[in-house]
N, C-alpha and C positions, 0 to 999 in steps of 0.2 A: 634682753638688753634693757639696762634701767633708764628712765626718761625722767628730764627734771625741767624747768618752767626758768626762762631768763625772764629778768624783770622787763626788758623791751620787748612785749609781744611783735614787733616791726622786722625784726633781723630775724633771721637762720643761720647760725653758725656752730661750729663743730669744735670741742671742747679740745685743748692743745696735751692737755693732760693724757699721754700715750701709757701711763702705768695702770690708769683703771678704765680708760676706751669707753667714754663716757660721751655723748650726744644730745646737746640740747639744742630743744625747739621750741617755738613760742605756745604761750600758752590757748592762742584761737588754733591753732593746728591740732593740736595734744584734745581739747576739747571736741573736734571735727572728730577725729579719728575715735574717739568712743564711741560717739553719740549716735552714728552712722552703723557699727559696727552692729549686725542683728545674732552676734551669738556672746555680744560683750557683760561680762557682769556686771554691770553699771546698773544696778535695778533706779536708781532715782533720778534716771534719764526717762524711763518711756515705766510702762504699764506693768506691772508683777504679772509673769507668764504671759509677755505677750509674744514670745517665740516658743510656746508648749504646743503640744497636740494638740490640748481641748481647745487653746485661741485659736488655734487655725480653724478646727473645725466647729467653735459657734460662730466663726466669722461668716465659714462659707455657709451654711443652716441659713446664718439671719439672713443672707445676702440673698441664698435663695429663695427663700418665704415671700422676703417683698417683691425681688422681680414678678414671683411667680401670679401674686396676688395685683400690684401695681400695675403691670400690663395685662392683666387679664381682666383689671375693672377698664383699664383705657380701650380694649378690645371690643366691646361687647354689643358696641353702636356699630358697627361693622356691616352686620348682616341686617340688622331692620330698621335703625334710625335712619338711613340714605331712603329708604322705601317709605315711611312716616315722615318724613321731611318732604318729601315730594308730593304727597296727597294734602300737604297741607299749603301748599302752592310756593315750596320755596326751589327754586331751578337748580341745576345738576351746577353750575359753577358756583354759584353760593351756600352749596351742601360743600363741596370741594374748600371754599373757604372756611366754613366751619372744622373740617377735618385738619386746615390749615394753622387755624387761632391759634392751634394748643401747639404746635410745632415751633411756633412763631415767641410765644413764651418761651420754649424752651431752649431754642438756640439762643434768645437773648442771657436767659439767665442762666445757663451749662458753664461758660468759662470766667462769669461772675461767682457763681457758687464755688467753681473749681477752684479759683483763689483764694476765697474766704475759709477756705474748707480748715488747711492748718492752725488756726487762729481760732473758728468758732469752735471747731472739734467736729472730725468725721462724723461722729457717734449721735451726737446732736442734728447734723443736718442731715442726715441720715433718718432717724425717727420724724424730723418735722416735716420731711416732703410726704414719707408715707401717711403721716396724719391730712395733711393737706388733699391727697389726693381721694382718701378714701371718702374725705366730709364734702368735695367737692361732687365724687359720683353720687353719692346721696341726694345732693340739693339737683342734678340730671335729671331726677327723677318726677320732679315737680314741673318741668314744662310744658309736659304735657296739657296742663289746666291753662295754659297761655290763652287768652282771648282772641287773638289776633293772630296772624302771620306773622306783622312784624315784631309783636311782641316774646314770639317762639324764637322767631330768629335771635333780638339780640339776645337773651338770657340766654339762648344753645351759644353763643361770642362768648361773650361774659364768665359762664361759667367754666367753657373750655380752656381758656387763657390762664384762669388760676390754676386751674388744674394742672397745667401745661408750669407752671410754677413749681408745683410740690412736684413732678414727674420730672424736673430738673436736680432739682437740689436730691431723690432721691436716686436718680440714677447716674448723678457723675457721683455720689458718694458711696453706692455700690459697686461702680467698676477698680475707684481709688483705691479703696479699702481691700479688695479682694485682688488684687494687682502688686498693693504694699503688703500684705498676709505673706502673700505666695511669693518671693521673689524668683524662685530659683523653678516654676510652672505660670508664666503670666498666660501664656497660650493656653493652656488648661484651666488655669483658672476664667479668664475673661469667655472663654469657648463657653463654660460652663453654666458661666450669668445669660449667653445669648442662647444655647440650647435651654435653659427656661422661659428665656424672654420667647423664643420661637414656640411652645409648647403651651405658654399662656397666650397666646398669638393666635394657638390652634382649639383651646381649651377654653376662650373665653366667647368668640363669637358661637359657637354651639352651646355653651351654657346661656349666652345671651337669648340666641336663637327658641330653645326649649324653655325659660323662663316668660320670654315674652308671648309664646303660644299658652303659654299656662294661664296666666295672670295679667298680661298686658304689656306697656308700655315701660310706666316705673316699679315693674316688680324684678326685674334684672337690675337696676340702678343701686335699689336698698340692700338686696340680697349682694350684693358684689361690693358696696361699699362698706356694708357692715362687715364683711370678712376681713377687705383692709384693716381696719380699726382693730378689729380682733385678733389679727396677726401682728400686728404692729406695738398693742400691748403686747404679746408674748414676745417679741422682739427687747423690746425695754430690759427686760429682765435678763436674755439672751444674747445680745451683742456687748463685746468687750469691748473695755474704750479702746484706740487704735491710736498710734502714733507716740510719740513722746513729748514729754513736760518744755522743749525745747527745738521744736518743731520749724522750721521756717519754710515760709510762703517762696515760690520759685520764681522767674521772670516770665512771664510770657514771652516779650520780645528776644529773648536766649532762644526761647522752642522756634518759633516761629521766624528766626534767621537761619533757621535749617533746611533748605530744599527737599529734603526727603519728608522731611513733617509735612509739607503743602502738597506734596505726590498722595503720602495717605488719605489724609482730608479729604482733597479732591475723588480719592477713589471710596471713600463711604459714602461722601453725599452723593455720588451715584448711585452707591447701592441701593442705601436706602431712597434716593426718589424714586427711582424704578420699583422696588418694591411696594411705598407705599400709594403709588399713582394707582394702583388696584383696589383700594379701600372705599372708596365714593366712588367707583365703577363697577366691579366687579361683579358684585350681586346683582346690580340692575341688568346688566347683561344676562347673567347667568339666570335671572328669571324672564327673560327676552327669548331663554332656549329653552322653556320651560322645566328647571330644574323646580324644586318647592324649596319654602326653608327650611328645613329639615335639611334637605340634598344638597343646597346653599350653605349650609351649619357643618356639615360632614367634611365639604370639599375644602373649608376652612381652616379643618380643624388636619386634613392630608398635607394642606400645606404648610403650616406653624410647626407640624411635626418632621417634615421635610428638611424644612428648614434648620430645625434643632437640630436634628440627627447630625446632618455634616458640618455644622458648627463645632460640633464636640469631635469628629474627626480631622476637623482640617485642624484644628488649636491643639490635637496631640500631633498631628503630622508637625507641624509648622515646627512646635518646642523639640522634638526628637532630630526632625531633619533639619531646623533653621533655615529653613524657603518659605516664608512670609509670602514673597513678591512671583514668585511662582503658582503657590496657590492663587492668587490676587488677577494672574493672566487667565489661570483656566476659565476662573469663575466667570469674567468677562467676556471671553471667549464664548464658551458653553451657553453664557446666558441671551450672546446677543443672536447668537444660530435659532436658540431654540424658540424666542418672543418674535426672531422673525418668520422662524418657519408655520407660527402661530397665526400670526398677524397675513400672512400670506392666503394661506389655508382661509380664514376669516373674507377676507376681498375675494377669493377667487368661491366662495361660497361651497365647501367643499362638505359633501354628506356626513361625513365621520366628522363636523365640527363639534359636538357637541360631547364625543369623545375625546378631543384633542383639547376642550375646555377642562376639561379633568387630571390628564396627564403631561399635557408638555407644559402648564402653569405649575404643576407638581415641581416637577424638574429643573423648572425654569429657577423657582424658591430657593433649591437643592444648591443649585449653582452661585445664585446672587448671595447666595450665605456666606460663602468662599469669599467675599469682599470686608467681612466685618472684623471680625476677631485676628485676623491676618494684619491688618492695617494699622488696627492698634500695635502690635507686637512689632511693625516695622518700626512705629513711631520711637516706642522706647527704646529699642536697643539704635535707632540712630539718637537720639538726643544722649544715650548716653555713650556711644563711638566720638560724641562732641565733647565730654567731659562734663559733662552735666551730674551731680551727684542724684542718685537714686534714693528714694523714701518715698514717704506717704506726698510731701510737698510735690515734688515730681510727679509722681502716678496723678494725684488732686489735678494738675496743669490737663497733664495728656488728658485725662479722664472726661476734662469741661469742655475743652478742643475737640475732642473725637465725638461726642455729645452734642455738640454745636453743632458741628459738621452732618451728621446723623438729623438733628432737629430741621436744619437748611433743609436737608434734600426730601423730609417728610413735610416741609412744608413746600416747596415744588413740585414735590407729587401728586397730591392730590389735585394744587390748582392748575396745574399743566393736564392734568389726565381726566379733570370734569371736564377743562375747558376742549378738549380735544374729541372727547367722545359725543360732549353736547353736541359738536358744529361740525366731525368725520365720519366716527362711530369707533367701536373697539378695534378696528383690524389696524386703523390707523392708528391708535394708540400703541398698540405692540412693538409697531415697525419702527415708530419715535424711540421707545426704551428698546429695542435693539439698536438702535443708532446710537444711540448713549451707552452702552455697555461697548462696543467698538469703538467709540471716541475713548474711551478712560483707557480701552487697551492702548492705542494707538499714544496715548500722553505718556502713561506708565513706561512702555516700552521704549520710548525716546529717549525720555530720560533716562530707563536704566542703561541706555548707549551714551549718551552724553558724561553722567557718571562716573561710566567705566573707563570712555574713552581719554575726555578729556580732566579729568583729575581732580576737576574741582568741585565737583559736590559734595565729595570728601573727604576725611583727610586723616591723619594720622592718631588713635587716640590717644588723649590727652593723660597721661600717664599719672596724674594730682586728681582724676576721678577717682571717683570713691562710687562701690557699688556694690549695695549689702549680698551678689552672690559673691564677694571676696570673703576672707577668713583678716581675723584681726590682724594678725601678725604678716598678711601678704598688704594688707593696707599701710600698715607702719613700715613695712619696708620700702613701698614705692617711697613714700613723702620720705623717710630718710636716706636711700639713695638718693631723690635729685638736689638733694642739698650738698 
């Protein structure tokens, strides 16, 4: 069917002329419908081959690389800076603070970067976070020479905060990107960024751990941030730019007038606080049981890869079977039995604790993983059940929100989980993030009766969405039937 451009972009109307069955429509429509389209020939809308094999896969390479390296330098204080931090007289709630700062940057700046993202160019904020993060683990390495206590403390603020900067801007433009690549696998793709993130989670406090036995303090810092750098240049040359010449920025307030959007949210910053309330506790404990750091660096490295593991299975379950919100119950479920049956065990002082520090935190990881990549994918396909069009603009929004959400709840975790273990001990810390893993079920599940029942949290979708898994010609049909 041939399409032609009336001079009133304002009206839709349908050509009276029945001998050649001709259809016009304005020209911001006609324009929509290319630019959106990811198999449309329109090469001087978006990037030469940016719908080929090799884009996708130096997308998902580069996207790898930096997770892998970015969280595995932000890892590596994990296991010994909380134990150095403490012999230099700074208390378990203001270690907790510290592990705070850098969260605290980055929920600020997740859903600011997520919006700039279209405008300044994925590709761009994308290499400047990884730059930022690896020059910032660098300069980590020098507080050690701090004269003072309090002068340890603020540069450990100080420089966690920027760092907590570039760890923004590069990781909501790692999820967008790899989100916008993949339209038609976001569960697999997004699964796949958090099984690295999980793996450098597990790979970085043991490489910290066996650095810092080697060499000291700042020989984990250099060595980890010079990799950043160094992966990051390979990067430069390796990541394609993303998106198109004609890109627009989305609404926040569109996403966030969706009920289901604020269910997600709410279920990652659980996750992640729960998860990361064990980072400025964990190892203290766990050298309380006499584990060493080695043994400490090991059990780290079980849970990161835990983690991973079912990340990349529940993000192929989720995309094959579309149950998002069913993965999302188990995870909650499972997690809140098994931190209480932890936590129990812990209070009632039970001999086999020291075993049960090693496998039901195992499992525990396994399960709270089922909260991440799940949540996002509910996000998107509700924002786009609302009619919200799908692109990089889109994913960019989710990607700073669910980021945000993420950064909130690792910044309540740690200060909720020093503060708790300073003033209870660990077995009370457990029972808290089991109580929080049955609240998130307990909200999720309401809502998804409220939902079902009562009709309004959703609604019909909006058939003038535009969603790059359509095909050119099912998109120009919707907009010209409802005219």
């Amino acid at each position: 069917m041939e399409l032609e451009k009336l001079e009133d972009p304002s009206t839709v109307r349908k050509n009276q002329d029945s001998k050649n069955g001709k259809v016009s429509i304005p020209e911001k429509v006609t324009s929509f419908a290319i630019q959106d389209d990811p198999i449309s020939d329109d090469s001087d809308e978006r990037p030469a081959g940016s719908g080929s094999t090799y884009h996708k896969k130096a997308t998902v390479v580069s996207a790898i690389l930096a997770s892998l390296t970015n969280i595995m330098a932000y890892s590596i204080i994990a296991v010994f800076y909380p134990i150095e931090a403490k012999e230099r007289g700074v208390s378990e709630t203001v270690i907790g603070l510290i592990f705070a700062s850098y969260s605290i940057s980055t929920a600020v700046g997740s859903p600011i970067i997520g919006k700039i993202i279209p405008i300044a160019g994925a590709r761009f904020v994308f290499l400047a976070g990884s730059f930022i993060t690896g020059g910032c683990n660098i300069l980590f390495g020098f507080i050690i020479d701090m004269p003072t206590t309090a002068t340890f403390t603020v540069f450990s603020f100080a420089i966690r905060i920027l760092e907590g900067i570039g760890a923004a801007a590069s990781l909501t433009a790692t999820t967008a990107i790899v989100a916008a690549a993949l339209p038609d696998d976001v569960g697999k793709a997004v699964s796949l960024i958090e099984m690295t993130n999980g793996v450098s989670y597990a790979l970085g406090p043991a490489l910290g751990g066996f650095l810092y036995n080697a060499g000291g303090f700042p020989v984990p810092f250099f060595v980890l941030g010079g990799i950043v750098l160094a992966i990051n240049a390979v990067n430069f040359f390796l990541m394609p730019e993303q998106g198109n010449q004609t890109e627009e920025c989305g609404s926040v307030s569109s996403l966030l007038s969706i009920p289901a959007v604020w269910i997600a949210l709410f279920v990652n910053f659980i996750g992640f606080a729960t998860f990361s309330s064990l980072e400025p506790t964990f190892a203290i404990y766990l050298e309380e049981l006499d584990f060493t750091v080695i043994q400490i660096s090991l059990l780290f490295v079980t849970l990161g890869l835990a983690y991973g593991f079912s990340s990349v299975v529940c993000g192929v379950i989720a995309d094959s079977k579309k149950c998002p919100r069913a993965l999302i119950a188990v995870g909650e479920c499972g997690g809140g039995l098994l931190f209480l049956l932890f936590g129990l065990s812990e209070l009632l002082k039970s001999p086999a604790i020291k075993v049960l520090a090693g496998v039901l935190i195992v499992l525990s990881a396994a399960m709270l993983s089922l909260l991440a990549a799940p949540s996002f994918i509910d996000m998107l396909s509700s924002a786009e059940w609302y009619g919200i069009p799908s692109g990089l603009g889109l994913t960019s929004l989710l990607s700073g929100l669910w980021n945000s959400a993420y950064a909130v709840g690792t910044v309540a975790g740690p200060l909720v989980g020093g503060a708790v273990v300073e003033y209870y001990g660990f077995g009370y810390l457990s029972i808290t993030i089991a109580g929080c893993c049955f609240l998130a079920l307990v909200v999720s599940s309401l809502f998804g009766v409220w939902e079902y029942r009562c009709g309004r949290g959703r609604r019909e979708p909006n058939k003038e969405s535009s969603s790059p898994r359509d095909s050119s010609k099912d998109q120009q049909a919707r907009l010209l039937s409802s005219n």
